[in-house]
N, C-alpha and C positions, 0 to 999 in steps of 0.2 A: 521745729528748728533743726538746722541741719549736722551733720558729727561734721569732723573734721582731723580729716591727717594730716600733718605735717611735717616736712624736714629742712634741709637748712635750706632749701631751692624752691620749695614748692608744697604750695599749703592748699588739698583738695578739700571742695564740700561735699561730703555722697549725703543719702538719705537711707538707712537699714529699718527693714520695717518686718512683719511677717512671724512666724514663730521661729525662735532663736535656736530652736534642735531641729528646724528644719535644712534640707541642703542647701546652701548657698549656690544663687545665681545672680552673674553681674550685668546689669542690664547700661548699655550706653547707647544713650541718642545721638545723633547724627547732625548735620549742620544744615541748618540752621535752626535746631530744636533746643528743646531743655530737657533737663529731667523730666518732667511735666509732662513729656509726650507717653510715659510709660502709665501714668496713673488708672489708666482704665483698664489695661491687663494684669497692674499689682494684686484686686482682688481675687483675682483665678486662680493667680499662683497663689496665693497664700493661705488659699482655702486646697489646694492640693499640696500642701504641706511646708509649700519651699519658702524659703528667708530670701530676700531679697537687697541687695546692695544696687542703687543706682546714685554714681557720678555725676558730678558737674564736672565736660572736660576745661581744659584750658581755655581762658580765655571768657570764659560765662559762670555766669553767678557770682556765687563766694570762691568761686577756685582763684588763684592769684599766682605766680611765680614771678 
C-alpha cells in the first residue's frame, strides 16, 4: 500500500521502502512510466544501504490535485 502526503491542493502517493537509517534518495519516473519502472534497481539500492522514496507524479496512480 502506498503512504500518502497531503495538503489542501494536492494529495501524492510515494512508495518508502529500504532501511529507514539509510540515506534517502528520491527516485521519479518519467512519462509515460509509473513508479513501477524503479522496481528492479530498488534492491541494489537497498542492499547498499539507501532508503528509497519513489512518487506517483501528477496525474497517475493515487496522486490527485
Amino acid at each position: 500500500m502506498l503512504a500518502r502526503a497531503t495538503t489542501s491542493r494536492l494529495s501524492i502517493a510515494f512508495e518508502r521502502s529500504g532501511p529507514t537509517d539509510g540515506f534517502p534518495v528520491l527516485l521519479v519516473h518519467g512519462w509515460p512510466d509509473s513508479l513501477r519502472c524503479w522496481d528492479p534497481i530498488l534492491p541494489a539500492l537497498h542492499q547498499a544501504g539507501y532508503e528509497t522514496i519513489v512518487p506517483e507524479l501528477r496525474g497517475y496512480g493515487g496522486t490527485s490535485f
